[in-house]
N, C-alpha and C positions, 0 to 999 in steps of 0.2 A: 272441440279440439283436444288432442290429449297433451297431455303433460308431458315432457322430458321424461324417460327415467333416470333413478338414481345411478352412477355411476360406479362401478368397482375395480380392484385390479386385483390379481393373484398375486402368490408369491409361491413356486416350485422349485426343487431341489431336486437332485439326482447325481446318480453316478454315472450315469449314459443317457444318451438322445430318447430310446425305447421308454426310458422310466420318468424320465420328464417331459415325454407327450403323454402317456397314459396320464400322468397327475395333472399336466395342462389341460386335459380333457373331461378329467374328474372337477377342476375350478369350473370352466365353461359351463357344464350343468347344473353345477350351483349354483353358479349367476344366472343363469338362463332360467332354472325352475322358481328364482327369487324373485326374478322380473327387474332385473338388474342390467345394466349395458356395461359388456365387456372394458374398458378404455385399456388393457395391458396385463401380461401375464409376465411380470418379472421370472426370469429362470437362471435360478443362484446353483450354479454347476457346483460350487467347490464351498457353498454353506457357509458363503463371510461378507455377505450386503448384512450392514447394521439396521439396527433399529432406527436412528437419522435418518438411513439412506432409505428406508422404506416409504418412513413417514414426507420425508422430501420429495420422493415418487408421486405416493397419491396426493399431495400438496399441488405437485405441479401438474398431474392431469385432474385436477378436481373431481379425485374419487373423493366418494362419503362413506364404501366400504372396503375394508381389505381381507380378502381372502387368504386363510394358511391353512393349510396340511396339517396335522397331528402331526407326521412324519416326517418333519423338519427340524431342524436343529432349534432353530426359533419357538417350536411351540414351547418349547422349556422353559424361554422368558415371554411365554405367552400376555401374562400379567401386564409387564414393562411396557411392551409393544403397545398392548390395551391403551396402557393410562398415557404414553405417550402421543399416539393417533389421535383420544379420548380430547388431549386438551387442542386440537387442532378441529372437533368436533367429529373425526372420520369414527367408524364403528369398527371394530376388527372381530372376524368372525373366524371360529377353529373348528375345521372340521377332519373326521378322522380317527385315529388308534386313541389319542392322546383323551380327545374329550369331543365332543359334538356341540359342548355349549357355546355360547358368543355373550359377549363381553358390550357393552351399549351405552357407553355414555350420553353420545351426540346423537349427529339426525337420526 
């Protein structure tokens, strides 16, 4: 029998529809080639969901990863987000301009 997979959700920004399904699309393959199950792709138009409102996200769909863009306003408090998810055990992962690394406390 196989296991569950781990669960994740995005987080995308944009100025328009076009540039936040392309990033929606760029999340999707990095959960998909992670071996990861989509649960949600937050998409923050106007770049003002907090770090709470994130970490309350995947809380509530029991993600263990959260995906961010380099090219978001948030990877800036990439760290923050980290150690915040971090004490909730979710892993938060940055991909993109900014940095390609991930950050890993928990599962």
């Amino acid at each position: 029998m196989n296991a569950p997979r781990p669960v994740a959700i995005g987080l995308v920004s944009g100025a328009d529809d076009l540039v936040v399904q392309r990033r929606h699309a760029e999340v999707a393959r990095y959960v998909e080639a992670e071996g990861l199950a989509l649960a949600d792709v937050l998409h923050d138009y106007r770049d003002r969901l907090t770090i709470s409102q994130i970490a309350d996200a995947a809380r509530r769909l029991g993600a263990g990863v959260v995906v961010l863009l380099g090219r978001s306003r948030l990877a800036g408090a990439h760290a923050r987000l980290a150690a915040e998810l971090g004490r909730h055990g979710i892993r938060c992962v940055l991909l993109g301009a900014t940095s390609s690394a991930s950050w890993s406390p928990g599962r």
